[in-house]
C-alpha angles and dihedrals in degrees: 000000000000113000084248089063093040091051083046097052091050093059092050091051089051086235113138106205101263100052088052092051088048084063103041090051087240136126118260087230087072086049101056099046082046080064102038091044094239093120118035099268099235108255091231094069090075092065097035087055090043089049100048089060096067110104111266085034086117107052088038090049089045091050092048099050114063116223107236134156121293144195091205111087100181091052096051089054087041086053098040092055088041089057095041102050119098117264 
């Protein structure tokens, strides 16, 4: 997966940078070098961002990944649209 097709994927998810390193347990720094090519994209991501977009991906995503206090404030909005749109 090229960084184009993983920044592409994200979109398609609804998922800005920030919030998807939130879940991964990752820095948003990684994220982003995974989109401008800079860093191998793991081939894994590929799979995760297909999979998220299944219907039901959401809800299961939201029960898998436990809320808990964050620095990053623009994760934590990212997160917080991503959670509230309608699936």
């Amino acid at each position: 997966m090229s960084g184009e097709q993983f920044s592409a994927a994200l979109e398609q998810v609804g998922l800005g940078r920030a919030a998807f390193a939130w879940i991964l347990g990752t820095r948003s720094e990684r994220v982003t070098a995974w989109a401008k090519g800079a860093e191998t994209v793991p081939f894994y991501m590929d799979v995760l961002l297909s999979l998220m977009t299944l219907p039901g991906a959401r809800e299961m995503v939201l029960r898998v990944v436990r809320r808990q206090q964050i620095g990053d404030q623009q994760a934590e909005r990212e997160f917080d649209a991503w959670k509230s749109r309608d699936g």
